[in-house]
Backbone as a printed PyTorch tensor [residue, N CA C, xyz], in Angstrom:
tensor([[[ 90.9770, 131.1130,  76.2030],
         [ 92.3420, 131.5530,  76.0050],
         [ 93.0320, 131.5780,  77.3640]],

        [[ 93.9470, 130.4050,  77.5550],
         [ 95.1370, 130.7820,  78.8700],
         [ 95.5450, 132.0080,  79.2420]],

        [[ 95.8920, 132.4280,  79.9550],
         [ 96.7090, 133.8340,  80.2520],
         [ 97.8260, 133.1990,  81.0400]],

        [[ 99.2210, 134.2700,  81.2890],
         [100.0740, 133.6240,  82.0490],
         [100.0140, 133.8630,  83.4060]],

        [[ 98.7150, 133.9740,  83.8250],
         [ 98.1960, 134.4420,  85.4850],
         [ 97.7020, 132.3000,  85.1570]],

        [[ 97.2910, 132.0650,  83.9770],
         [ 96.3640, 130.5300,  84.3360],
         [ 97.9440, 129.9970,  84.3770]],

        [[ 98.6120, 130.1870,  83.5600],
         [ 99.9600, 129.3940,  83.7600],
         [100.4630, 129.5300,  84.8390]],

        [[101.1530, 130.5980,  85.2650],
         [101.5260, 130.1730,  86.6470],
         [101.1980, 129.8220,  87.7070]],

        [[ 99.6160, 129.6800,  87.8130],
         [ 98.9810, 128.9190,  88.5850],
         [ 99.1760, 127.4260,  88.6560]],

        [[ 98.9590, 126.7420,  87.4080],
         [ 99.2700, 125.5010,  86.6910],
         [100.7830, 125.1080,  87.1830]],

        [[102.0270, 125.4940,  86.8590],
         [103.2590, 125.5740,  87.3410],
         [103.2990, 125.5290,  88.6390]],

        [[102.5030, 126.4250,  89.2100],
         [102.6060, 126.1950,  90.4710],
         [101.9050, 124.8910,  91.3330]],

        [[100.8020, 124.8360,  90.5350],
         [100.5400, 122.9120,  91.4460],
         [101.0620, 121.8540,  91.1200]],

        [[101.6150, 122.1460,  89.6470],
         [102.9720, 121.2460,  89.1280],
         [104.5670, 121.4260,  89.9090]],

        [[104.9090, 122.2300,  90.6320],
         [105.7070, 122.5660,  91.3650],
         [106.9290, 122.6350,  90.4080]],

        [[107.0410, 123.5150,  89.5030],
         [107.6360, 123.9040,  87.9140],
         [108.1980, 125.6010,  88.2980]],

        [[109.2210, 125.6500,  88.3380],
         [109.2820, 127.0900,  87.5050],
         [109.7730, 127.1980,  86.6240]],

        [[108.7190, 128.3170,  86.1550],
         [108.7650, 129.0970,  84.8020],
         [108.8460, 130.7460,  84.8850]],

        [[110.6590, 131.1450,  83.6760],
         [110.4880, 132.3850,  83.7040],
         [109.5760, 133.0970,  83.5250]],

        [[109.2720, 134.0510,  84.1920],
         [108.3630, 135.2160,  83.3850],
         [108.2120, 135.4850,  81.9700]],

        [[109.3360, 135.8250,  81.4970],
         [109.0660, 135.9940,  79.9300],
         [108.5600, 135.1030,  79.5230]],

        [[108.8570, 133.5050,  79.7610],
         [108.3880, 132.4790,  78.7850],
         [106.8510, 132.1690,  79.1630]],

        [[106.4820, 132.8410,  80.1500],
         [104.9860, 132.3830,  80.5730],
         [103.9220, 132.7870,  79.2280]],

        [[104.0410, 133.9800,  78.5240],
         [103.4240, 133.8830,  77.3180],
         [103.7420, 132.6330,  76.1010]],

        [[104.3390, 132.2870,  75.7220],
         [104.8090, 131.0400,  75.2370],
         [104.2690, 129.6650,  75.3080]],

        [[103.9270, 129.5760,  76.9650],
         [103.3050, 128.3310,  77.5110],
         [102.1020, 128.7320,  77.2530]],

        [[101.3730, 129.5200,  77.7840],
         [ 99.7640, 129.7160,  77.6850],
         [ 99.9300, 129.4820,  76.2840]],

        [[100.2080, 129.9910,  74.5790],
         [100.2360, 129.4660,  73.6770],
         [100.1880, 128.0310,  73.4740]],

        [[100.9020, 126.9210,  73.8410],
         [101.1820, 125.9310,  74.0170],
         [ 99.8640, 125.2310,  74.3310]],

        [[ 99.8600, 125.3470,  75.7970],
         [ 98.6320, 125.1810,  76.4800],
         [ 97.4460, 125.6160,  75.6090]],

        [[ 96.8990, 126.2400,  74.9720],
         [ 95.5200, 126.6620,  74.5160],
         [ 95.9290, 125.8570,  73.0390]],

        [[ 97.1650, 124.9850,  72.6690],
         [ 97.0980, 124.4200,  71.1550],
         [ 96.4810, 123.1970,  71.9590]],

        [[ 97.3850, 122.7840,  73.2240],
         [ 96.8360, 121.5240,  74.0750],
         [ 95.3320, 121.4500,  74.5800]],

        [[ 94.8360, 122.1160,  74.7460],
         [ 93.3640, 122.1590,  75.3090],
         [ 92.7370, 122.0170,  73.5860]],

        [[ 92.9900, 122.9860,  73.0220],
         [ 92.1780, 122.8530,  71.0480],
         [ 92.2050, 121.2970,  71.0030]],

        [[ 93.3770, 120.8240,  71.0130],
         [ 93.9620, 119.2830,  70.1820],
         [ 92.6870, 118.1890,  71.3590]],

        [[ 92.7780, 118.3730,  72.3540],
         [ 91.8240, 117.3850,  73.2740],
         [ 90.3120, 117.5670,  72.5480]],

        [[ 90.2840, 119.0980,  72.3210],
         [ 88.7330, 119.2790,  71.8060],
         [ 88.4350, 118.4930,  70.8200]],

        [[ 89.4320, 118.6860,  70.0410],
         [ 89.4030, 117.9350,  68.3390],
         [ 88.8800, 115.9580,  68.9080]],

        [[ 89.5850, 115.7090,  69.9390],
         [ 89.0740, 114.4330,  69.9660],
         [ 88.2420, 114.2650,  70.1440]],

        [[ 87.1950, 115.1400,  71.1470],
         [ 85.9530, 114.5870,  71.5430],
         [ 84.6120, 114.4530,  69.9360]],

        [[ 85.1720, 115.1450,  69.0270],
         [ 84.0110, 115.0830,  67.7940],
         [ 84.3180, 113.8200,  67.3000]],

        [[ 85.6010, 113.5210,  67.2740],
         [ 86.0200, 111.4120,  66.8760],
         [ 84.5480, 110.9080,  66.7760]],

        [[ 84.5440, 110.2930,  65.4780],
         [ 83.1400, 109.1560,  65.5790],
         [ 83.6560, 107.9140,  66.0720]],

        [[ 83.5550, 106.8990,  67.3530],
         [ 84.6330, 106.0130,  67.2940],
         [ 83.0020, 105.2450,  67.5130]],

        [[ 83.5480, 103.9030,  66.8300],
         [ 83.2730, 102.3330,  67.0010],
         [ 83.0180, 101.9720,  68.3910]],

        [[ 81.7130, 101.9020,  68.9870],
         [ 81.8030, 101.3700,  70.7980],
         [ 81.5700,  99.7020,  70.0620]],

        [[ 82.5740,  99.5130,  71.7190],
         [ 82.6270,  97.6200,  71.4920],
         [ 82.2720,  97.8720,  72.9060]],

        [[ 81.2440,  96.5030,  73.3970],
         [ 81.2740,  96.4500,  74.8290],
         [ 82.7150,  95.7130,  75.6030]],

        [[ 82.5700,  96.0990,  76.5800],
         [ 83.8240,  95.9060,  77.3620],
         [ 83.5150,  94.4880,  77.8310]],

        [[ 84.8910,  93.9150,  77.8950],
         [ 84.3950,  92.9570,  78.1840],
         [ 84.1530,  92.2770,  80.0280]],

        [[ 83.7200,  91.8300,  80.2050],
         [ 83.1780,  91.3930,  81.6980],
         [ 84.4520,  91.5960,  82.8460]],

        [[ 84.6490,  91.5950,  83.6150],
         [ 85.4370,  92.3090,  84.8410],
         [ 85.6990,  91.0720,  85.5960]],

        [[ 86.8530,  90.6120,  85.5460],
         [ 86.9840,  89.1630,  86.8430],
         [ 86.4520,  89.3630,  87.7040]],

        [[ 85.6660,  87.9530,  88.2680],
         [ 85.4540,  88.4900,  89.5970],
         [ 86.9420,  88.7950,  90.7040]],

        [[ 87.0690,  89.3740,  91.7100],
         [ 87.7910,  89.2490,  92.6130],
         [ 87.6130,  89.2810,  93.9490]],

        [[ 88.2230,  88.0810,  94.7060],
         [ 87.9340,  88.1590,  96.2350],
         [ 89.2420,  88.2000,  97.1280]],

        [[ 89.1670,  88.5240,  98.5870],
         [ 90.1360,  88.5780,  99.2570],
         [ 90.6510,  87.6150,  99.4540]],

        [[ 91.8900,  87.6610,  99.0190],
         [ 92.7750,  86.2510,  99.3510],
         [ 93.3850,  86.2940, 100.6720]],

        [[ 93.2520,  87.4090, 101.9610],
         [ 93.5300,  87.3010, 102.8420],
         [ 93.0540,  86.4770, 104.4840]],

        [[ 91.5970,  86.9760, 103.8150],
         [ 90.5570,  86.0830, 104.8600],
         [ 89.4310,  86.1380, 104.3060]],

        [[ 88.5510,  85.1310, 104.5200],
         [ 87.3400,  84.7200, 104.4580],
         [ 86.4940,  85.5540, 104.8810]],

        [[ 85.1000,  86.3200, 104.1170],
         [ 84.4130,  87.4030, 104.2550],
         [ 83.7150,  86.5420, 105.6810]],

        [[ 83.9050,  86.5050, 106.7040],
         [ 82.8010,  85.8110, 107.6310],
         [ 82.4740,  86.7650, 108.9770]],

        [[ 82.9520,  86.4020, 109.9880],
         [ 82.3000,  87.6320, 110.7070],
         [ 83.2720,  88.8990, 111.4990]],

        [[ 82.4600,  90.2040, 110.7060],
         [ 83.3210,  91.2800, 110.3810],
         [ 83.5020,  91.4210, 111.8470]],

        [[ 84.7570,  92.6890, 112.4270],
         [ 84.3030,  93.2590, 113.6350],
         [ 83.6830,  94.2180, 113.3760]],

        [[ 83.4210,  94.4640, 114.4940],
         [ 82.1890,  95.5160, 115.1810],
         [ 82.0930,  96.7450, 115.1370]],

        [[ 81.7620,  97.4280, 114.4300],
         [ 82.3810,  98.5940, 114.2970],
         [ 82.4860,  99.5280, 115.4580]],

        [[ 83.5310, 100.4440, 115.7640],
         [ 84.0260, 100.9180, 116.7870],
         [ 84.8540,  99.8810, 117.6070]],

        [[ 85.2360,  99.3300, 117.2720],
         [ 85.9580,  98.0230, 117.9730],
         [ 87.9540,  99.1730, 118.4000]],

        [[ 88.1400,  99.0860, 117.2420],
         [ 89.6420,  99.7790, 117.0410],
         [ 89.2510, 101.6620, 117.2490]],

        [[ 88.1100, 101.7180, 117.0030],
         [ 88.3580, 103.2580, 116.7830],
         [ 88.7180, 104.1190, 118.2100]],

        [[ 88.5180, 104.0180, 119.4190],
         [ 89.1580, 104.7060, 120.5400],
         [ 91.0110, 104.6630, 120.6430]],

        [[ 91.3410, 103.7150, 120.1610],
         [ 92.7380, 103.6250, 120.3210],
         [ 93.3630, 103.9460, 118.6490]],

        [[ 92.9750, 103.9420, 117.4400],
         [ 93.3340, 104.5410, 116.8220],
         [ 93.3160, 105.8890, 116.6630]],

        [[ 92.3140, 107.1430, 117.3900],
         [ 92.0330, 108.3130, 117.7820],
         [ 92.9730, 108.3410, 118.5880]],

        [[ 93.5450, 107.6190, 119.3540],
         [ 94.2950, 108.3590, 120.5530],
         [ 96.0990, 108.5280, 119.4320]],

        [[ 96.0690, 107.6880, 118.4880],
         [ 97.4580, 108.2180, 118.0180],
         [ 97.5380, 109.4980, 117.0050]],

        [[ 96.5860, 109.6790, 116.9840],
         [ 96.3420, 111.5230, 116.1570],
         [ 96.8890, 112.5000, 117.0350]],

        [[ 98.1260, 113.3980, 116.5160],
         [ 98.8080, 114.5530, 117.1880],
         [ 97.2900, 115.2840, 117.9570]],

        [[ 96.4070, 116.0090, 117.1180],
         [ 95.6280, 116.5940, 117.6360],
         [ 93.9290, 116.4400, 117.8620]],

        [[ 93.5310, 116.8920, 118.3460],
         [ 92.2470, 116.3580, 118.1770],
         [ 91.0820, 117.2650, 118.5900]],

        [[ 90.1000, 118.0340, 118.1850],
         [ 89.1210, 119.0610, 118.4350],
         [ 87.8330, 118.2560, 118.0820]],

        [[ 87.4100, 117.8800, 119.2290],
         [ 85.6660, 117.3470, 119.1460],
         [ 86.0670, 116.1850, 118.6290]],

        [[ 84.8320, 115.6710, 117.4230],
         [ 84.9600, 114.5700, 116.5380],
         [ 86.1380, 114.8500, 115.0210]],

        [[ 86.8230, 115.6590, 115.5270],
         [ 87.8510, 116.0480, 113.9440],
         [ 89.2770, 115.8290, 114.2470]],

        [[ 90.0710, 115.0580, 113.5930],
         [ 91.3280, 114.9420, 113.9690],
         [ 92.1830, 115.4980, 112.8820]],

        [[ 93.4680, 116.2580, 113.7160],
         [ 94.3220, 117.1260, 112.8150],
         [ 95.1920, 116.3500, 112.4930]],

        [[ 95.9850, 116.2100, 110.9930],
         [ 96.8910, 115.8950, 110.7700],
         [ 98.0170, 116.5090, 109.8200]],

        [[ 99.1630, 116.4460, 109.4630],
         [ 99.9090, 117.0630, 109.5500],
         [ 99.8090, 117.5310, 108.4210]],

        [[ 99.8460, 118.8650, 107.5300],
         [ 99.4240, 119.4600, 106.3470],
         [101.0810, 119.0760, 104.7770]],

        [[100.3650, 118.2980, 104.0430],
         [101.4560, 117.9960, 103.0150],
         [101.0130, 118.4050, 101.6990]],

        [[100.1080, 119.5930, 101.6070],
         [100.0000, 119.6460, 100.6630],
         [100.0070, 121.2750, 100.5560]],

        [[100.7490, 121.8680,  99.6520],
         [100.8440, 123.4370,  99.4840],
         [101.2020, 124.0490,  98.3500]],

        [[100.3680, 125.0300,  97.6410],
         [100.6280, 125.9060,  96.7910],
         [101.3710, 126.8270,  96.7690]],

        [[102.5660, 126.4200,  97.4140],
         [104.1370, 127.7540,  97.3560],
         [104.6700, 127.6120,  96.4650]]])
């Protein structure tokens, strides 16, 4: 059973607001939506195999001889704002406000 503490959590990584009052409403909603997914998984369905996967190759260059690894990596480290040991900081875009 949702509560409207799970909803506004939800809203909130959806970046949604929702009045207070209506937060009981949604958790309703939500717990018909979670039931209805359940109901699918008992489905008896028909498996067909899938069928085979193209191959695909790079149409940019020829797999032949790779560089070296560490070749680029000193000068791509140096364009990171920050940097502590082997960990590089970058700029934070993701938030639960």
């Amino acid at each position: 059973m949702a509560s409207s503490d799970d909803v506004r959590k939800l809203a909130a990584l959806a970046r949604l607001s929702i009045p207070e009052e209506a937060l009981p409403a949604r958790a309703a909603e939500f717990d018909r939506i979670v039931s209805y997914i359940g109901e699918l998984d008992e489905l008896e369905l028909e498996t067909k195999s899938a069928p085979a996967a193209p191959a695909y190759n790079n149409v940019f260059r020829t797999d032949g001889e790779p560089t070296p690894s560490g070749t680029w990596t000193e000068r791509l480290v140096s364009l990171f704002p920050q940097r502590d040991g082997d960990y590089l900081s970058v700029k934070k875009i993701i938030s639960h406000e």
